[in-house]
N, CA, C and O atoms as a GROMACS GRO file, in nm:
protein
  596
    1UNK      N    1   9.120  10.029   6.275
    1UNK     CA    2   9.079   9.942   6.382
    1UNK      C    3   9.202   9.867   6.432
    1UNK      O    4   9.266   9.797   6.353
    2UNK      N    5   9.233   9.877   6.539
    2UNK     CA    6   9.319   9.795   6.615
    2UNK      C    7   9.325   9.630   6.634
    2UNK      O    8   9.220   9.568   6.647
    3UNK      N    9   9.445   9.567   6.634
    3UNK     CA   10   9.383   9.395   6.673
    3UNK      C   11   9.361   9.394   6.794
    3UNK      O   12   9.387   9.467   6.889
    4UNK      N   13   9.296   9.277   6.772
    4UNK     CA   14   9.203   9.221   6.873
    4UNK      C   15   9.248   9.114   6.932
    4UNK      O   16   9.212   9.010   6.875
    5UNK      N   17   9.334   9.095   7.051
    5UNK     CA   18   9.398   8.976   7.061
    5UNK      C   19   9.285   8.897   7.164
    5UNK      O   20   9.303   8.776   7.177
    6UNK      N   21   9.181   8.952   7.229
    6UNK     CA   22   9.103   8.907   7.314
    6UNK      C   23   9.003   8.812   7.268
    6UNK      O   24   8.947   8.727   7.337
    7UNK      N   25   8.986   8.838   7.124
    7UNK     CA   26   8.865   8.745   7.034
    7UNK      C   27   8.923   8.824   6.907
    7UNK      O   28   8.882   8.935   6.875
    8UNK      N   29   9.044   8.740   6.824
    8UNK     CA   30   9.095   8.797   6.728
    8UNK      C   31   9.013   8.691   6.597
    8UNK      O   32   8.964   8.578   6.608
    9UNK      N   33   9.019   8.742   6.531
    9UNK     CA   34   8.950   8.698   6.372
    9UNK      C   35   8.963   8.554   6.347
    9UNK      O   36   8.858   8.492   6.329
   10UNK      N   37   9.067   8.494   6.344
   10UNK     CA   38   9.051   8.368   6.366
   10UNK      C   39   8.965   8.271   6.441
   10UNK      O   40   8.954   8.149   6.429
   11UNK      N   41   8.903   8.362   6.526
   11UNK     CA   42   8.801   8.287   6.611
   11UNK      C   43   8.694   8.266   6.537
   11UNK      O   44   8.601   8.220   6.603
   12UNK      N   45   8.672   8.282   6.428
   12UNK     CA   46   8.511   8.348   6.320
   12UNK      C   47   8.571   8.260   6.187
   12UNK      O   48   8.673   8.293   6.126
   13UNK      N   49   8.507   8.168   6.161
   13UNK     CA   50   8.532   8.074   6.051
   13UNK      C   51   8.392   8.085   5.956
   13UNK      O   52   8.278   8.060   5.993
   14UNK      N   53   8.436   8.128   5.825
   14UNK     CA   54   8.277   8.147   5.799
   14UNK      C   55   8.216   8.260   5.810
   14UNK      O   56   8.289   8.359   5.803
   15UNK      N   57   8.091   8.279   5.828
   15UNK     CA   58   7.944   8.333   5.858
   15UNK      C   59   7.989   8.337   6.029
   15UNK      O   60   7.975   8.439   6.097
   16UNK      N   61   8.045   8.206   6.083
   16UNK     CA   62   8.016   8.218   6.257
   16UNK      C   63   8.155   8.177   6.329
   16UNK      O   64   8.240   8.092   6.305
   17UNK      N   65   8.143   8.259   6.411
   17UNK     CA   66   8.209   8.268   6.501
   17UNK      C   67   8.228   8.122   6.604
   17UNK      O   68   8.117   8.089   6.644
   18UNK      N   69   8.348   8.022   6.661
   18UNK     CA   70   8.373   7.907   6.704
   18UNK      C   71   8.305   7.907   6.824
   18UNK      O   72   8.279   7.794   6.864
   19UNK      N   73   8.257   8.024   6.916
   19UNK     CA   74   8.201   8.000   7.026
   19UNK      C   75   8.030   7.996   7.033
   19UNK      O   76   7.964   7.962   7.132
   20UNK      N   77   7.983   8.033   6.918
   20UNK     CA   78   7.838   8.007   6.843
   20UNK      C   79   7.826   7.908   6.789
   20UNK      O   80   7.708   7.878   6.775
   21UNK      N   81   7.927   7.806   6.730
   21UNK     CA   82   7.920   7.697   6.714
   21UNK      C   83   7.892   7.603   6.838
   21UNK      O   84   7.807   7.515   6.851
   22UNK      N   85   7.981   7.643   6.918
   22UNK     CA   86   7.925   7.536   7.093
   22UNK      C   87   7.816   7.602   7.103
   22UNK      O   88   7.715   7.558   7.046
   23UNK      N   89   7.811   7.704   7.166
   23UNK     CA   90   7.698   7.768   7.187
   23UNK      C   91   7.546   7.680   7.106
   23UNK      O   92   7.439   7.658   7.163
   24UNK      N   93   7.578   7.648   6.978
   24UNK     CA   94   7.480   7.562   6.897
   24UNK      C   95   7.459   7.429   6.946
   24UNK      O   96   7.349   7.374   6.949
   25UNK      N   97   7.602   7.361   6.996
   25UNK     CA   98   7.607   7.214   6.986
   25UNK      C   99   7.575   7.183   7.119
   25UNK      O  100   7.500   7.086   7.123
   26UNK      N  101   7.601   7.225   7.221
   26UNK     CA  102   7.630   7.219   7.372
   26UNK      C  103   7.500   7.244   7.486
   26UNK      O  104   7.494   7.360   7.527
   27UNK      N  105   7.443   7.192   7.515
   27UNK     CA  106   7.329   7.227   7.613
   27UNK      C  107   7.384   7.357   7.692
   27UNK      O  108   7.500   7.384   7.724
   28UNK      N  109   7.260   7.434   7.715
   28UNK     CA  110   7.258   7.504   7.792
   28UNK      C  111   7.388   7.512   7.958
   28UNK      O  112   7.483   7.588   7.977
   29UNK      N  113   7.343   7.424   8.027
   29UNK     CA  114   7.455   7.414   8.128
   29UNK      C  115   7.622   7.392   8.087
   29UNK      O  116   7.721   7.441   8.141
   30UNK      N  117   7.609   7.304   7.975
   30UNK     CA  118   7.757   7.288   7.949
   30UNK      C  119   7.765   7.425   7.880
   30UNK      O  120   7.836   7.500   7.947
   31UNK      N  121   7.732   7.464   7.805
   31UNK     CA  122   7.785   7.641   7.762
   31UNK      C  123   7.799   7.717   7.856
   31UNK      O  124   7.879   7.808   7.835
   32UNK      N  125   7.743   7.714   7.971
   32UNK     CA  126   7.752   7.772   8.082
   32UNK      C  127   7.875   7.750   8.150
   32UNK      O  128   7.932   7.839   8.214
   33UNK      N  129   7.916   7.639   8.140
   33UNK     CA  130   8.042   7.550   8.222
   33UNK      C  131   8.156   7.568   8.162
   33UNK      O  132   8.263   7.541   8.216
   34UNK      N  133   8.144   7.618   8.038
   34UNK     CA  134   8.268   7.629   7.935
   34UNK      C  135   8.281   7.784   7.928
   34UNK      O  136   8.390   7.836   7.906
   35UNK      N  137   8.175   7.852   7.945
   35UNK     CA  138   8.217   7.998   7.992
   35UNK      C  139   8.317   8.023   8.106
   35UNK      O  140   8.430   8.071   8.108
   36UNK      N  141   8.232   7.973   8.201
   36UNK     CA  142   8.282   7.988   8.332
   36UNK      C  143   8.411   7.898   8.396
   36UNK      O  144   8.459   7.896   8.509
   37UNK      N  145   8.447   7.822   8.265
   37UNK     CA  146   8.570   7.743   8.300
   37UNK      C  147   8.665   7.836   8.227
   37UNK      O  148   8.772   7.870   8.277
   38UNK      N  149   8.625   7.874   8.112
   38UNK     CA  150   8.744   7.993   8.033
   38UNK      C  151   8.749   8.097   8.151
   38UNK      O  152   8.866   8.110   8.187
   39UNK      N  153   8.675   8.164   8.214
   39UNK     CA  154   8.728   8.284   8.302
   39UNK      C  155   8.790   8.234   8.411
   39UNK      O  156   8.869   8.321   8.447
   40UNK      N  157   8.797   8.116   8.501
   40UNK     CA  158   8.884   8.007   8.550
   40UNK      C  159   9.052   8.012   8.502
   40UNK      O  160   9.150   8.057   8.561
   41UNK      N  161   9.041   7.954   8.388
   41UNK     CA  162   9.166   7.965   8.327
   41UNK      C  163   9.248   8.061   8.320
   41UNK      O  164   9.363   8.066   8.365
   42UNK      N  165   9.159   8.181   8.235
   42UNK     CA  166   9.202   8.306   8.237
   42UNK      C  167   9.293   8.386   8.362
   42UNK      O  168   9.404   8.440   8.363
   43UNK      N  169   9.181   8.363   8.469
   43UNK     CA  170   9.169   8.453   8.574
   43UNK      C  171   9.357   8.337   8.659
   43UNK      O  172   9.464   8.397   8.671
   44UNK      N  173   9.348   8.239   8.683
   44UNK     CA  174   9.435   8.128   8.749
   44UNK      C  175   9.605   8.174   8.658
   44UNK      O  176   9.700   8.223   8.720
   45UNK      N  177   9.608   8.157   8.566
   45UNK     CA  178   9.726   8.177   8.444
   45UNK      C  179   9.741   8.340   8.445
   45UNK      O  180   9.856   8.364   8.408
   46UNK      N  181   9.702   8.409   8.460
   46UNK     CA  182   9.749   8.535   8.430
   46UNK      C  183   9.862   8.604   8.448
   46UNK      O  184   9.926   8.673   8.369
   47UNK      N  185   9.886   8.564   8.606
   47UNK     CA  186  10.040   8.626   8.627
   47UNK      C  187  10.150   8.525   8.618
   47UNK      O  188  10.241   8.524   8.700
   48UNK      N  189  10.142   8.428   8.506
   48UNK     CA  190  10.185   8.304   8.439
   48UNK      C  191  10.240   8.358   8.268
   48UNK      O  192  10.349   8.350   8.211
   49UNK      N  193  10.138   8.400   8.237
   49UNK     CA  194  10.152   8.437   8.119
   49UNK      C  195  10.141   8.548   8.028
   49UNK      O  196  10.234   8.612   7.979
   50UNK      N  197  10.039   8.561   8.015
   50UNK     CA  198   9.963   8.700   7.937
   50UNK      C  199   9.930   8.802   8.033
   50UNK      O  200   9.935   8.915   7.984
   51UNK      N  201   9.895   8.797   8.165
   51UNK     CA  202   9.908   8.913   8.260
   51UNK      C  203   9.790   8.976   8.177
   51UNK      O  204   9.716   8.902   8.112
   52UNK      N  205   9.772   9.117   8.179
   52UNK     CA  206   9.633   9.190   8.200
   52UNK      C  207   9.580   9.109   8.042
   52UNK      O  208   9.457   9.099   8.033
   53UNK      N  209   9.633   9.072   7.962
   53UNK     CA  210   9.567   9.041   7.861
   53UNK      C  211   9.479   8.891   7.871
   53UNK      O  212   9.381   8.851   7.808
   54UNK      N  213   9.544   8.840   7.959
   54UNK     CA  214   9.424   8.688   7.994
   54UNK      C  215   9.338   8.758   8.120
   54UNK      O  216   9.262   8.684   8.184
   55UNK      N  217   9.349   8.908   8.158
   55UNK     CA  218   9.226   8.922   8.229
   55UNK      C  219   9.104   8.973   8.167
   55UNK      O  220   8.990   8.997   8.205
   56UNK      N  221   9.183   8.983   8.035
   56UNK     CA  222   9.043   9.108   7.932
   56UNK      C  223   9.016   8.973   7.877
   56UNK      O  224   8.896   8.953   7.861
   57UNK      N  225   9.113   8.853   7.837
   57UNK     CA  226   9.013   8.736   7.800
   57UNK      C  227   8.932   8.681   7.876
   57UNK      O  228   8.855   8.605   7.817
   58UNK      N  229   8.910   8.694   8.037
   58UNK     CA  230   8.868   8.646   8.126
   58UNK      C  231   8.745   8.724   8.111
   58UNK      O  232   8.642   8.657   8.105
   59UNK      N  233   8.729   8.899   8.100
   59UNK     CA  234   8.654   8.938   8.103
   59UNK      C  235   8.539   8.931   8.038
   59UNK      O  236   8.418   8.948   8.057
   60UNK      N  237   8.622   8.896   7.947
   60UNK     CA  238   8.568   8.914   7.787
   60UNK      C  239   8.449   8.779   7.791
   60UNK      O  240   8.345   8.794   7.726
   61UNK      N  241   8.471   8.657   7.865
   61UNK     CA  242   8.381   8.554   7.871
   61UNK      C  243   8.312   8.574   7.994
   61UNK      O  244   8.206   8.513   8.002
   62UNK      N  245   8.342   8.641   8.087
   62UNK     CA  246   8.254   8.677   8.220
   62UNK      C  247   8.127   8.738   8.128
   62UNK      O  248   8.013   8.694   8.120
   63UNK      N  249   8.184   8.854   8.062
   63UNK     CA  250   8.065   8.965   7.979
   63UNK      C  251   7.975   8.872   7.905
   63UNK      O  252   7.854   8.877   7.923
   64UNK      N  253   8.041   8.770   7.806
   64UNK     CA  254   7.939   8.704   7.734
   64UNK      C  255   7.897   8.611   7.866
   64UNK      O  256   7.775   8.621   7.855
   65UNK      N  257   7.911   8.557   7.941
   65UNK     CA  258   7.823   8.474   8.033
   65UNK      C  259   7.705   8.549   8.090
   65UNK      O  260   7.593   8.499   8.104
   66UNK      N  261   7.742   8.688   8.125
   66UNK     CA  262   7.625   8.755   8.178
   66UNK      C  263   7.556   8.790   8.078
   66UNK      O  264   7.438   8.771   8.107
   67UNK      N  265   7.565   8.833   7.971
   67UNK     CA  266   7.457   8.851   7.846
   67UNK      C  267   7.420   8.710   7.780
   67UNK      O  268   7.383   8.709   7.663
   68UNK      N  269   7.427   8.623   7.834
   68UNK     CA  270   7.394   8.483   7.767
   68UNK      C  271   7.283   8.486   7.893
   68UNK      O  272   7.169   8.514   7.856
   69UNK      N  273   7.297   8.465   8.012
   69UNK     CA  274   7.245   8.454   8.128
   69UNK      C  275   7.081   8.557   8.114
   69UNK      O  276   6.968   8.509   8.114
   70UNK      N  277   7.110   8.671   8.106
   70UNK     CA  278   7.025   8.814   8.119
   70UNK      C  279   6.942   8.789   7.954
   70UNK      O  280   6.827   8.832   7.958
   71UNK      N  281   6.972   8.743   7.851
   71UNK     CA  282   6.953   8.740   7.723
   71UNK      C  283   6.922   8.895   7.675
   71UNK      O  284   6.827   8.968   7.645
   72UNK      N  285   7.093   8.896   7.691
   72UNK     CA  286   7.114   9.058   7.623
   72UNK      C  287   7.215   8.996   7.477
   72UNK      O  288   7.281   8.896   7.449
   73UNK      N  289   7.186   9.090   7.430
   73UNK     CA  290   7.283   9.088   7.286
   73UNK      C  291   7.477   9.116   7.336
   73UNK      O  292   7.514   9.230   7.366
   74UNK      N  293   7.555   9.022   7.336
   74UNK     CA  294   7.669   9.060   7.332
   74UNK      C  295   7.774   9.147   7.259
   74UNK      O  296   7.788   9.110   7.142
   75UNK      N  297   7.838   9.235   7.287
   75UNK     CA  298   7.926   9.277   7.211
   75UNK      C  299   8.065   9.304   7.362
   75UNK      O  300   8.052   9.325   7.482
   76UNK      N  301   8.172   9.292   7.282
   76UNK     CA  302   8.268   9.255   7.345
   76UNK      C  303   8.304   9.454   7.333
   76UNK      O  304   8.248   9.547   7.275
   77UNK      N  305   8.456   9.436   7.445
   77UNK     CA  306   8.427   9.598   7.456
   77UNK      C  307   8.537   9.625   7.370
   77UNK      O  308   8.575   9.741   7.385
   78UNK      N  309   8.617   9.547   7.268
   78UNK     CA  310   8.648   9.591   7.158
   78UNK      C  311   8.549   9.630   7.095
   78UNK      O  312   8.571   9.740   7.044
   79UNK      N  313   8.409   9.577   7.067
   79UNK     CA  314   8.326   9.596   6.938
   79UNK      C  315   8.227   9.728   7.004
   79UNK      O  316   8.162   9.799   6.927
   80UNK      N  317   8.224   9.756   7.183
   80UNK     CA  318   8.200   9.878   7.190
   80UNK      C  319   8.296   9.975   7.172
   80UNK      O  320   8.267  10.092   7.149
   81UNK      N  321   8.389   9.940   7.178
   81UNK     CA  322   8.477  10.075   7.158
   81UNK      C  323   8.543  10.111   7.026
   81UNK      O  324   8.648  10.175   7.017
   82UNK      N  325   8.463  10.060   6.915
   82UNK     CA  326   8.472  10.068   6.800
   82UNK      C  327   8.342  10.122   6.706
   82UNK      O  328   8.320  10.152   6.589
   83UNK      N  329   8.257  10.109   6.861
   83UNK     CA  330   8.126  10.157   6.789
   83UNK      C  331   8.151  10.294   6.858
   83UNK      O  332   8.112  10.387   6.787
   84UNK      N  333   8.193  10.324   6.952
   84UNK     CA  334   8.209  10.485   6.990
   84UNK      C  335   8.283  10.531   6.928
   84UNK      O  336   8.220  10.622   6.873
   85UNK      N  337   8.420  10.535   6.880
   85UNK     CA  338   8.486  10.578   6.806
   85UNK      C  339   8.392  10.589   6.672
   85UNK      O  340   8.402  10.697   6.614
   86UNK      N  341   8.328  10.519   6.628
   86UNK     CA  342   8.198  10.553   6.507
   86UNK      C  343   8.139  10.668   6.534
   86UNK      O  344   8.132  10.772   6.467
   87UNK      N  345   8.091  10.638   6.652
   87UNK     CA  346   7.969  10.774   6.747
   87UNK      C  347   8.071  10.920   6.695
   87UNK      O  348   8.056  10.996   6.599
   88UNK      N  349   8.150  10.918   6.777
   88UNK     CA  350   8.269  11.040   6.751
   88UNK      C  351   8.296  11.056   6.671
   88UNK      O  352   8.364  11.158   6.662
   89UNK      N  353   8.272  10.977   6.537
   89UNK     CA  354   8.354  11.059   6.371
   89UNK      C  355   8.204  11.075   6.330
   89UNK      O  356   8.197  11.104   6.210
   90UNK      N  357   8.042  11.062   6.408
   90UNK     CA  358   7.957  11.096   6.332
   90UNK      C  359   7.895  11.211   6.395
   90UNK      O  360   7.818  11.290   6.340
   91UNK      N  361   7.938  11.214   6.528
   91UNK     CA  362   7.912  11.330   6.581
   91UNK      C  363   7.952  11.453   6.549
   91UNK      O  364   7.873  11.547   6.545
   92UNK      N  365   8.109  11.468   6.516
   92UNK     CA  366   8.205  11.524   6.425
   92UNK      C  367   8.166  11.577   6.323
   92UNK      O  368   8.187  11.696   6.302
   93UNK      N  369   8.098  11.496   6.235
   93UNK     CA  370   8.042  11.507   6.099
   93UNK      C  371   7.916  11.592   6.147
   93UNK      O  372   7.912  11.712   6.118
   94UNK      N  373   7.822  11.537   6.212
   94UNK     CA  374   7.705  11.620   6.227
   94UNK      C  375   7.737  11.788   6.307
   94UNK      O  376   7.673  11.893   6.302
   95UNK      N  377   7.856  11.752   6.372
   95UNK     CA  378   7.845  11.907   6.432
   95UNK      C  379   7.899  12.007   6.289
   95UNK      O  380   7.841  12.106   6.243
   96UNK      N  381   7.996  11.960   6.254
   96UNK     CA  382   8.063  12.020   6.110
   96UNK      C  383   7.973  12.068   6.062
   96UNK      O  384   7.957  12.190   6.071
   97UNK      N  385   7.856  11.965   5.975
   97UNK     CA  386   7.737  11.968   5.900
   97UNK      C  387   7.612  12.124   5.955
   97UNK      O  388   7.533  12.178   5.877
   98UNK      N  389   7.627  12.155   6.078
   98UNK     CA  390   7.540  12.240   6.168
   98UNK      C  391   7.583  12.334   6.134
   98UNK      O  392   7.534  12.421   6.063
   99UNK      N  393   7.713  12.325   6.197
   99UNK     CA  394   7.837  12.472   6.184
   99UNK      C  395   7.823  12.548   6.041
   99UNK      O  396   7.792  12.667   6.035
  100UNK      N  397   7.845  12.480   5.946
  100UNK     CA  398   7.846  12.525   5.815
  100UNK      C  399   7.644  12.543   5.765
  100UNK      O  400   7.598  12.617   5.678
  101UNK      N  401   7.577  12.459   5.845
  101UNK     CA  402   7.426  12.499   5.817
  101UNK      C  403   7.407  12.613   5.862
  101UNK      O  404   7.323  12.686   5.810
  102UNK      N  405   7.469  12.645   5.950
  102UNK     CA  406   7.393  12.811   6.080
  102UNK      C  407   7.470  12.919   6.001
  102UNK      O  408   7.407  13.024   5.986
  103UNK      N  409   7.603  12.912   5.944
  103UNK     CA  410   7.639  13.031   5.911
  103UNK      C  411   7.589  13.039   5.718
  103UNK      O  412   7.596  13.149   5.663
  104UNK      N  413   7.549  12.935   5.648
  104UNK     CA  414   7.423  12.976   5.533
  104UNK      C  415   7.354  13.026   5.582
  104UNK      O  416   7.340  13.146   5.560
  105UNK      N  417   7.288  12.971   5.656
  105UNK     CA  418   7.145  13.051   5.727
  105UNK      C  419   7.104  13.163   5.781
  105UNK      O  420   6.991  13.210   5.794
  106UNK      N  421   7.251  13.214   5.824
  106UNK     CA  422   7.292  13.339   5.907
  106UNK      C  423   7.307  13.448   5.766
  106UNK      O  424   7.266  13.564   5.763
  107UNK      N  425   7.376  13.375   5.656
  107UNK     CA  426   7.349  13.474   5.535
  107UNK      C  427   7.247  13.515   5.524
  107UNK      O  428   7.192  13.615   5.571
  108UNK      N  429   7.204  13.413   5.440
  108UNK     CA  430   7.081  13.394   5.444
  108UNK      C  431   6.960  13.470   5.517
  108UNK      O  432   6.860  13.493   5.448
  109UNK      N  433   6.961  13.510   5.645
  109UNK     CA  434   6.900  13.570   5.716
  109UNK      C  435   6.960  13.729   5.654
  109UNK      O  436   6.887  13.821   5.618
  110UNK      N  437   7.094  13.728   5.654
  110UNK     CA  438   7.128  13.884   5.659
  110UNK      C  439   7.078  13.925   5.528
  110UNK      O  440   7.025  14.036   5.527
  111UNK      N  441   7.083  13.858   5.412
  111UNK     CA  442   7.025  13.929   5.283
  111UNK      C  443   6.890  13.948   5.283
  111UNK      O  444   6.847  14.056   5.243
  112UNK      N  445   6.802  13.847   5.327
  112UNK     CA  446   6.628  13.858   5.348
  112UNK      C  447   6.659  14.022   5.437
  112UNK      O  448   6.639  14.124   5.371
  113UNK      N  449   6.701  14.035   5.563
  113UNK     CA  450   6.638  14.128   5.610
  113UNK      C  451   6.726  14.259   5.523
  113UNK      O  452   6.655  14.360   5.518
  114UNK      N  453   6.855  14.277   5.458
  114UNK     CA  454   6.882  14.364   5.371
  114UNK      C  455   6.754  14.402   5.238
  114UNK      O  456   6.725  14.511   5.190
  115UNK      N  457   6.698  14.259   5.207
  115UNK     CA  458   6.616  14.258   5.089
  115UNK      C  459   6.499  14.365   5.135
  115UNK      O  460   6.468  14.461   5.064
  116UNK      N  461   6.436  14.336   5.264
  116UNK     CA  462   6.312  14.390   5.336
  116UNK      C  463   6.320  14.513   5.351
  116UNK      O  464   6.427  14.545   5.403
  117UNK      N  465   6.215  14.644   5.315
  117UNK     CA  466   6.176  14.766   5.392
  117UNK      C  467   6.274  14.801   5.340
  117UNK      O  468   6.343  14.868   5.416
  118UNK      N  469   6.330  14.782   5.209
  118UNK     CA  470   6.443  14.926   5.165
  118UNK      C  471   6.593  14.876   5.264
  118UNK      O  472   6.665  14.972   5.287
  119UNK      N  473   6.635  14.767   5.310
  119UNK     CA  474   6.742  14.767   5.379
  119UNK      C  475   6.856  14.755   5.309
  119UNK      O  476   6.968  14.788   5.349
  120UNK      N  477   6.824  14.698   5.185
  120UNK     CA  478   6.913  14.725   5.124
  120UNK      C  479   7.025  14.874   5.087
  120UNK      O  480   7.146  14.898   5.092
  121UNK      N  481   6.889  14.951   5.046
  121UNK     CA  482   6.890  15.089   4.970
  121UNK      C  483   6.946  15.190   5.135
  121UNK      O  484   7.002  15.299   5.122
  122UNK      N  485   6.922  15.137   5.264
  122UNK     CA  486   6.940  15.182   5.370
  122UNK      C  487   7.075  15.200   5.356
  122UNK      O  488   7.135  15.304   5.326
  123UNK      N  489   7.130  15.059   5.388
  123UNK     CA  490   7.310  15.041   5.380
  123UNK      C  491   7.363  15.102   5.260
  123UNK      O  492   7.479  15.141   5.275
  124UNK      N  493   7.316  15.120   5.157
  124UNK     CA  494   7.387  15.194   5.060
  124UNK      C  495   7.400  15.362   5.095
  124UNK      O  496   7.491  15.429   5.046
  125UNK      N  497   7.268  15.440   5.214
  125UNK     CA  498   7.262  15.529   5.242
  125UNK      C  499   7.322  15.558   5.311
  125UNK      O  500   7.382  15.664   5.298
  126UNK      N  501   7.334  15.504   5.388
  126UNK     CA  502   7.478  15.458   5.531
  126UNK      C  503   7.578  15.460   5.504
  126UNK      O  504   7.651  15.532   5.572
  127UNK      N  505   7.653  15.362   5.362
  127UNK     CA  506   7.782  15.352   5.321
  127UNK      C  507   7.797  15.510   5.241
  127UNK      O  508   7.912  15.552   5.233
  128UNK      N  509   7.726  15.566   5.205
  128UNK     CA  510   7.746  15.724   5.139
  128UNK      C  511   7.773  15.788   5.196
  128UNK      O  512   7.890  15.826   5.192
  129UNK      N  513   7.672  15.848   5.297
  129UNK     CA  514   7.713  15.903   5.413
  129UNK      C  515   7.824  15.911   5.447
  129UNK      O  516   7.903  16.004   5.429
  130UNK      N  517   7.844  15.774   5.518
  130UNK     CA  518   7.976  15.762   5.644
  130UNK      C  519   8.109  15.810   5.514
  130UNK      O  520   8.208  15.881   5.534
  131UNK      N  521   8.066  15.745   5.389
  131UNK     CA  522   8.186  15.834   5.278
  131UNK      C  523   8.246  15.973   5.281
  131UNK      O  524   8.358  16.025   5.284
  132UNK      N  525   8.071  16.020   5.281
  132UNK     CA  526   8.101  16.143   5.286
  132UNK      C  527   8.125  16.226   5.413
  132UNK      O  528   8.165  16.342   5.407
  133UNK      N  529   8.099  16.161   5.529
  133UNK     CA  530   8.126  16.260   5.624
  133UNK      C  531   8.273  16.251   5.630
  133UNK      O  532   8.333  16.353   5.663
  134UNK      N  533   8.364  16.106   5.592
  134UNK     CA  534   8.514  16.046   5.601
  134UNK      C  535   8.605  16.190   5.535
  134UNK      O  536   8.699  16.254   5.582
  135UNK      N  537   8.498  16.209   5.362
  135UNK     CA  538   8.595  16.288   5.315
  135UNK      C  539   8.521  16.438   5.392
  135UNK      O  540   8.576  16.510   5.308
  136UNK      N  541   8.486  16.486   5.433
  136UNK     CA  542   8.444  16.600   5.546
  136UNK      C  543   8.547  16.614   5.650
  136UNK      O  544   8.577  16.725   5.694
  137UNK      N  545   8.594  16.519   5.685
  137UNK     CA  546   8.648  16.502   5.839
  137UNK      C  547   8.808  16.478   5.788
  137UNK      O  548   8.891  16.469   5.878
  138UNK      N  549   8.854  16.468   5.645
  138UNK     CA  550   8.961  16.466   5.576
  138UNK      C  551   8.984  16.601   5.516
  138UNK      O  552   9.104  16.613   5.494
  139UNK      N  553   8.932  16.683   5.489
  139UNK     CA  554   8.903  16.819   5.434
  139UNK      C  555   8.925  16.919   5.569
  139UNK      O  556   9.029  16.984   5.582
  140UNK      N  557   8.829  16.923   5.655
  140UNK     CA  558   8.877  16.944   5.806
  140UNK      C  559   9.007  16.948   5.824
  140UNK      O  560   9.057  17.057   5.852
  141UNK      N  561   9.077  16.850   5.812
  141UNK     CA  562   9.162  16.816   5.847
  141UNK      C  563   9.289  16.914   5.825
  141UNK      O  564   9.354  16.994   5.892
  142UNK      N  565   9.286  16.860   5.685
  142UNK     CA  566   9.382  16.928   5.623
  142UNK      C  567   9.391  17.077   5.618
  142UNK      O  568   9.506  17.118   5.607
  143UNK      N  569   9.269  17.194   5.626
  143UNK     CA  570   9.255  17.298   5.632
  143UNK      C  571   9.317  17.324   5.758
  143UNK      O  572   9.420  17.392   5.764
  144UNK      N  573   9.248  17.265   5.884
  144UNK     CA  574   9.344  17.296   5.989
  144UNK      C  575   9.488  17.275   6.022
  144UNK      O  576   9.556  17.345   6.097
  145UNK      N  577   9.529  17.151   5.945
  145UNK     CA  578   9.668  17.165   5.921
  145UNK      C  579   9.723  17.337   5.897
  145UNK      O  580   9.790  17.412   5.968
  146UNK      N  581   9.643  17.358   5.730
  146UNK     CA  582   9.732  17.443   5.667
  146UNK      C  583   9.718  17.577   5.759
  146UNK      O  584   9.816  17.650   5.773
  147UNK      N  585   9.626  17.599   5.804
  147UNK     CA  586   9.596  17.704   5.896
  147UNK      C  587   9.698  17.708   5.988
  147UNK      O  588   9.757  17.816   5.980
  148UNK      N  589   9.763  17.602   6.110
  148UNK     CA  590   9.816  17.609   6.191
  148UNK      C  591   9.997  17.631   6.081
  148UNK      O  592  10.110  17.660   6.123
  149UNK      N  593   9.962  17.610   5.978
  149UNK     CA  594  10.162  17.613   5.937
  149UNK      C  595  10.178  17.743   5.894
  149UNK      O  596  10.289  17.783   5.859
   0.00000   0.00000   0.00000
């Protein structure tokens, strides 16, 4: 996992996180006002200081203002893009897991229908055969050699 300079660990004292603490203490409007004053800041200072990185902090409190607003569950798009990168090493895993299920199964299939109606005893009739016609067509062979020398 990469740092997080947008809402890095230090922000989380405890069990909770410092902006769930206002969030606790602060009426409704003033949490609102302190959102929307951080993306203020953010957005004003940027080409001052931190440049695209006080715009992902800017963003980063725009996003929680609109999921505070909508009463959606927040996650910041570090913590989505850490849950996709999850998605992708389980998707990974499950396709792996398939891949290696279909070709058991594919055995699996080939011995049942070898097992069935003599298929077994078939391919053994088959592998004789084609033996014997090999050494036929090697015998051939060689006679016409010696014939032509």
């Amino acid at each position: 996992m990469q740092k997080d300079n947008v809402n890095p660990a230090h922000y989380k004292q405890g069990a909770m996180q410092t902006i769930d603490v206002m969030k606790a203490k602060l009426t409704t409007e003033e949490f609102r006002g302190h959102l929307k004053g951080c993306v203020l800041k953010y957005v004003t200072r940027e080409k001052l200081k931190n440049g695209i990185e006080d715009l992902e902090k800017a963003q980063w409190y725009l996003d929680y203002l609109i999921a505070f607003d909508t009463n959606q569950p927040f996650k910041s798009h570090a913590e989505i893009q850490e849950l996709l990168t999850q998605q992708d090493v389980l998707e990974a895993g499950l396709q792996d897991m398939q891949n290696r299920l279909t070709r058991e199964v594919g055995l699996q299939d080939m011995q049942h229908k070898l097992m069935q109606d003599g298929g077994l005893e078939d391919m053994k009739s088959h592998l004789i055969k084609e033996a014997g016609l090999q050494d036929l067509k090697n015998r051939l062979t060689r006679e016409a050699s010696s014939e032509n020398e």
